[in-house]
Backbone as CSV, one residue per row, in Angstrom:
resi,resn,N_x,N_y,N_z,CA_x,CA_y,CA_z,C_x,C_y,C_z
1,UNK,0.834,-1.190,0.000,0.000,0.000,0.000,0.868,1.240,0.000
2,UNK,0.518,2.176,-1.406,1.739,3.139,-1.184,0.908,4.476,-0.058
3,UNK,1.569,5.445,0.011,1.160,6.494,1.207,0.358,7.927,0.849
4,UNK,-0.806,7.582,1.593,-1.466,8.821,1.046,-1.248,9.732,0.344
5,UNK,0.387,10.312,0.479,0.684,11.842,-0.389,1.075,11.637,-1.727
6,UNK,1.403,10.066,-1.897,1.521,9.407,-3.379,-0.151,9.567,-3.842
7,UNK,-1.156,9.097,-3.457,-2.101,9.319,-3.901,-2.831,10.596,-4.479
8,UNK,-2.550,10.868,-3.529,-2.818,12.789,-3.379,-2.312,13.171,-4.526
9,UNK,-0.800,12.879,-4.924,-0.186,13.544,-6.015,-0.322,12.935,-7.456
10,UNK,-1.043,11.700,-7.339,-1.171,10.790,-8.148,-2.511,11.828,-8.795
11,UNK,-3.505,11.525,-7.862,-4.537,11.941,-8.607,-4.985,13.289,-9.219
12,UNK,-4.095,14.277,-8.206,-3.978,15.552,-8.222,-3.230,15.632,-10.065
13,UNK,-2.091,15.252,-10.299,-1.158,15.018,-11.487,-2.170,14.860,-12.570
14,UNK,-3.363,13.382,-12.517,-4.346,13.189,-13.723,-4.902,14.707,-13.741
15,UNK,-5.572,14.718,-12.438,-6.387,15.957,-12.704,-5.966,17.525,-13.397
16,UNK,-4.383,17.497,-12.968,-3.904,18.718,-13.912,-3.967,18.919,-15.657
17,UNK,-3.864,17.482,-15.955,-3.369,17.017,-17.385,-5.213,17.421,-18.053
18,UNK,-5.675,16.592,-16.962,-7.272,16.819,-17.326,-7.897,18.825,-17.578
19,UNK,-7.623,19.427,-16.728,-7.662,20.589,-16.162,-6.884,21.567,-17.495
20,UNK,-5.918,21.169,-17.998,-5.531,21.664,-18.944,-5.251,21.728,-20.689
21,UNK,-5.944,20.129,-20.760,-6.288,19.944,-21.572,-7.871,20.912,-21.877
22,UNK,-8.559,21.075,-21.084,-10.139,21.494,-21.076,-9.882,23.265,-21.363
23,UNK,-8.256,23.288,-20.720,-8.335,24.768,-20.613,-9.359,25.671,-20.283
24,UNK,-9.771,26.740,-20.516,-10.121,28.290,-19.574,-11.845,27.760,-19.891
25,UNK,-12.275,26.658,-19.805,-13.620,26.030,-19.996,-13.637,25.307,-18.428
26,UNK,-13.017,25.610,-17.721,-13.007,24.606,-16.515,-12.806,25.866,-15.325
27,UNK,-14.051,26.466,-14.399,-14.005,27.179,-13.703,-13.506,26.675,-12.227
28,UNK,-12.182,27.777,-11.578,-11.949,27.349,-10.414,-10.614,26.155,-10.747
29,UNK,-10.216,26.171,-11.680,-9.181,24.836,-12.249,-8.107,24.441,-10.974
30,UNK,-7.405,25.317,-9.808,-6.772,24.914,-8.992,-7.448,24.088,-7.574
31,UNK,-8.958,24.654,-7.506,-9.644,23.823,-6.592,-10.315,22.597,-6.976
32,UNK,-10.505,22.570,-8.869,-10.525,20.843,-9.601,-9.888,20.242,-9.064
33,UNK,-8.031,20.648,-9.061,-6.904,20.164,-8.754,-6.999,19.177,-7.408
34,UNK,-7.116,20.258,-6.566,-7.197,20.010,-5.336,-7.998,18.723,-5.456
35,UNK,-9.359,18.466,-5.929,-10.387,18.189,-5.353,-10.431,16.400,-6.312
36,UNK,-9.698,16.673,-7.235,-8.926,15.371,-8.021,-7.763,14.455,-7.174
37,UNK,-7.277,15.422,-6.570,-6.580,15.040,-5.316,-7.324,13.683,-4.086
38,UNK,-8.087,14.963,-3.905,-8.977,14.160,-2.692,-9.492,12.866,-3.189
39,UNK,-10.027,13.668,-4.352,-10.804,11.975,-5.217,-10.079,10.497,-5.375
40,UNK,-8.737,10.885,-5.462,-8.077,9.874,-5.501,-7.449,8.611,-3.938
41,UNK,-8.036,9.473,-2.968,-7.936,9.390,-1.506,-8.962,8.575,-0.927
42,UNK,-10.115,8.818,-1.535,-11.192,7.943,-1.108,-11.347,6.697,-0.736
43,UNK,-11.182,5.831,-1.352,-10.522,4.549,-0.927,-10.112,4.070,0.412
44,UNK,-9.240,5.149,0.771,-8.691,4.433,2.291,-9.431,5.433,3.489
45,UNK,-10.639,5.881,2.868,-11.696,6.032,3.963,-11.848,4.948,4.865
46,UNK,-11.438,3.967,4.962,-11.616,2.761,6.120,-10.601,3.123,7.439
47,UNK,-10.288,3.928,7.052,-8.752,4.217,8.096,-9.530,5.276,8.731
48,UNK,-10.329,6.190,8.677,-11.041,7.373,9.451,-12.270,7.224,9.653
49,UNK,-12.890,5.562,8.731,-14.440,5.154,9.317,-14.846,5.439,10.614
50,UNK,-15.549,5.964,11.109,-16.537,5.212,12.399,-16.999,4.233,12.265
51,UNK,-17.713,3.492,11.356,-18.361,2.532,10.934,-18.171,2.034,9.859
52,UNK,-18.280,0.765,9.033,-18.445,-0.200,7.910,-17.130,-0.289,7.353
53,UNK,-16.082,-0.276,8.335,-14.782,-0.417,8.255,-14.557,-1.548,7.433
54,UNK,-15.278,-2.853,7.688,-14.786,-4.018,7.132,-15.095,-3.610,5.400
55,UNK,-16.376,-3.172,5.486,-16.955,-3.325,3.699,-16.140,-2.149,3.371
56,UNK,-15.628,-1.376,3.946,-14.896,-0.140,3.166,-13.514,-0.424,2.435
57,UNK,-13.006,-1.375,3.469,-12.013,-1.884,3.213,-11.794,-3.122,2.247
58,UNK,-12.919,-3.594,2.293,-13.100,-5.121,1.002,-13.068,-3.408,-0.422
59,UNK,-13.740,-2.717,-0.438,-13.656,-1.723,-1.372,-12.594,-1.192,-2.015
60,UNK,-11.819,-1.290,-1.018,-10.244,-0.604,-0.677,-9.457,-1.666,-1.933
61,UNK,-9.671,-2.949,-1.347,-9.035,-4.196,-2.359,-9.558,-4.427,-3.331
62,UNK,-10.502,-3.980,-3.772,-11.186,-4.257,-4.889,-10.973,-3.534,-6.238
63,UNK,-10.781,-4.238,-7.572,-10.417,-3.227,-8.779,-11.537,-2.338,-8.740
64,UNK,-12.582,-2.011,-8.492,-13.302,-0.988,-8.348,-12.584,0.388,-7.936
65,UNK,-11.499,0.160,-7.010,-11.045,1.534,-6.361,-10.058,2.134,-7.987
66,UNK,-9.668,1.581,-8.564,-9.063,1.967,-9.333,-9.825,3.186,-10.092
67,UNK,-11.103,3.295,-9.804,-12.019,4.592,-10.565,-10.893,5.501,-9.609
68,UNK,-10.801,5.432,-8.475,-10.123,6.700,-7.863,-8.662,6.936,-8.087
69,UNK,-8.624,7.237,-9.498,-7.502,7.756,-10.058,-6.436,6.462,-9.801
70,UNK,-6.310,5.858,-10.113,-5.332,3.996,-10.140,-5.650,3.625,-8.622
71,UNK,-5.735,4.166,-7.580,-5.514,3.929,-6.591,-5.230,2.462,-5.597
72,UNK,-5.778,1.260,-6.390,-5.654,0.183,-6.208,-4.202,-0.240,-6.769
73,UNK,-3.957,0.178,-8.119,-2.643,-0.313,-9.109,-1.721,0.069,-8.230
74,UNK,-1.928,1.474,-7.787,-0.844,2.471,-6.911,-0.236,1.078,-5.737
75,UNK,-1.272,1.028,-4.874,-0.920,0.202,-3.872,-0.117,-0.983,-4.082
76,UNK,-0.617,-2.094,-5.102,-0.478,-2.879,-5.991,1.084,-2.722,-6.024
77,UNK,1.944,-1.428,-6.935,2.771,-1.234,-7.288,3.785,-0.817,-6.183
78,UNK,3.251,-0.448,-5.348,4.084,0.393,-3.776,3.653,-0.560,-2.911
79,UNK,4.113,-2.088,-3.008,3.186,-2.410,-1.397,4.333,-2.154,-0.464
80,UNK,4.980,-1.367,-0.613,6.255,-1.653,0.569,6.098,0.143,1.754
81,UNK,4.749,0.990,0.750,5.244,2.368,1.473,6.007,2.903,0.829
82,UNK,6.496,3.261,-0.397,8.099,3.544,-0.574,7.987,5.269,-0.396
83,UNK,8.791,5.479,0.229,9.269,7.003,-0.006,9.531,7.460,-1.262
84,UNK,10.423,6.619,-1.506,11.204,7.025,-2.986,9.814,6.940,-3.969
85,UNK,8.944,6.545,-4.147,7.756,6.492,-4.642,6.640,7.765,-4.266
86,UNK,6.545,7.885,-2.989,5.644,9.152,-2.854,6.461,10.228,-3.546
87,UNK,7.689,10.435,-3.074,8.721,11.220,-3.700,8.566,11.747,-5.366
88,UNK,8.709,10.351,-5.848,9.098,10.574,-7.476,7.275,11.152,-8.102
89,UNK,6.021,10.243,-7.140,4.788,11.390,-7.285,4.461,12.606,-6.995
90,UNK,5.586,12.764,-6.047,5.297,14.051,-5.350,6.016,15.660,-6.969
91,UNK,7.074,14.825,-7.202,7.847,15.432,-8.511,7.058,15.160,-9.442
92,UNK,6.533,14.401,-9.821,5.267,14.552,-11.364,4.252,15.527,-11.185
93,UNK,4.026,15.508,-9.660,2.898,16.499,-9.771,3.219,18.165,-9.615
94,UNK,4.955,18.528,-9.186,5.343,19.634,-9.565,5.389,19.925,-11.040
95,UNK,6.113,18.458,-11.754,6.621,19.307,-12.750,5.428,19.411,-13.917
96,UNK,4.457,18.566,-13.801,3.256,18.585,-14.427,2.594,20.112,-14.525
97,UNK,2.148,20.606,-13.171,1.713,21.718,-12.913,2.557,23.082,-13.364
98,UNK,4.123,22.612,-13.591,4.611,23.730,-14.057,4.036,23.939,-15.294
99,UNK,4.321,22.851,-16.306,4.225,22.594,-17.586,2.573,22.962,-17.768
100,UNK,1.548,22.580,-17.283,0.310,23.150,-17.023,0.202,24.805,-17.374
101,UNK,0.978,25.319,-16.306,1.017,26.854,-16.254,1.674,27.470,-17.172
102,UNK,2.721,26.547,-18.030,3.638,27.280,-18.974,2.580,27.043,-20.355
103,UNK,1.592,25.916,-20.272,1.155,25.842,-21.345,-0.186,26.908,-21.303
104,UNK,-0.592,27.334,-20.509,-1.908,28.232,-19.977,-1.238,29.316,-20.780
105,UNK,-0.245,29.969,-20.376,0.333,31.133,-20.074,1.067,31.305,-21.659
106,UNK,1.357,30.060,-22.485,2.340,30.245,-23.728,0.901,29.858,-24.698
107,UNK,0.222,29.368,-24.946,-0.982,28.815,-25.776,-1.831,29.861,-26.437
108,UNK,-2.197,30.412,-25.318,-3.588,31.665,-25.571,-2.927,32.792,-26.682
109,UNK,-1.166,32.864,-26.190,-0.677,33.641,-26.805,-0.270,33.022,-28.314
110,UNK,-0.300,31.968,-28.459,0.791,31.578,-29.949,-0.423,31.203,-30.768
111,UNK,-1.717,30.953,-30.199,-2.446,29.809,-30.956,-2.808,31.078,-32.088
112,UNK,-3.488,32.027,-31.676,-4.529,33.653,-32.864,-2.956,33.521,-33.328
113,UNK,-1.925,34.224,-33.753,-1.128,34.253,-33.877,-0.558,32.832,-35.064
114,UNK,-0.681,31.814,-34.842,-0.835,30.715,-36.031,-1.848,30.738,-36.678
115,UNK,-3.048,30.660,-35.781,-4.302,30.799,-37.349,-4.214,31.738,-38.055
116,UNK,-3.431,33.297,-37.668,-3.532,34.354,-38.536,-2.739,34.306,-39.565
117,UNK,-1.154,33.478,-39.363,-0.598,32.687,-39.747,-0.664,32.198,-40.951
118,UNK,-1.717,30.851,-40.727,-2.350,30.173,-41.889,-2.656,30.666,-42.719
119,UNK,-3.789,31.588,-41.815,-5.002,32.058,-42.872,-4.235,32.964,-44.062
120,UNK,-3.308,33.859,-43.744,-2.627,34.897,-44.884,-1.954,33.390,-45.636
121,UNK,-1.177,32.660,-45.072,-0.795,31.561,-46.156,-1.804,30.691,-47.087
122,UNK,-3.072,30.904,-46.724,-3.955,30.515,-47.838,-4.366,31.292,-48.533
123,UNK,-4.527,32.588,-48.804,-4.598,33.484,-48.962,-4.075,33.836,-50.427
């Protein structure tokens, strides 16, 4: 089972790729982020149950959890905890988000700019 902040960054990471692919059509895009995050966390709700601990946890093992962003594969792939694993998620989901922001920030500007581009080259 790898460690929550692998998850966190796991799902948080899809959700950026998602988030920016959709571009300036997706209101609030850093609290998506966030909230792609969480989504991917769900799963080991058996650990903060009050109740139905056992069935939460048959859930937990089940390819079903994998809707929450791999979260089953994750475990699957990390059963040891690894640091070096939350780690190397914890770095996809920086450098993702940079690349996110560089593409927000470089796109809007180059894209009018190529079609105007074109268009005089068909012209």
């Amino acid at each position: 089972m790898s460690i929550a902040i692998a998850h966190f960054a796991v799902g948080a990471t899809a959700t950026t790729v998602l988030v920016a692919l959709l571009g300036p059509r997706v209101p609030f895009p850093r609290t998506v982020v966030l909230a792609g995050g969480g989504w991917a966390l769900l799963p080991d709700a058996h650990q903060i149950a009050p109740f139905a601990r056992e069935t939460l946890y048959d859930f937990h093992d089940s390819a079903a959890a994998d809707v929450f962003w791999f979260h089953r594969t994750l475990d699957v792939v990390d059963g040891g905890d690894s640091l070096l694993v939350a780690a190397l998620c914890l770095s996809g989901l920086v450098l993702t988000t940079l690349l996110a922001e560089l593409w927000g920030y470089w796109w809007p500007t180059v894209a009018p700019r190529r079609q105007r581009a074109e268009a005089d080259r068909s012209d």
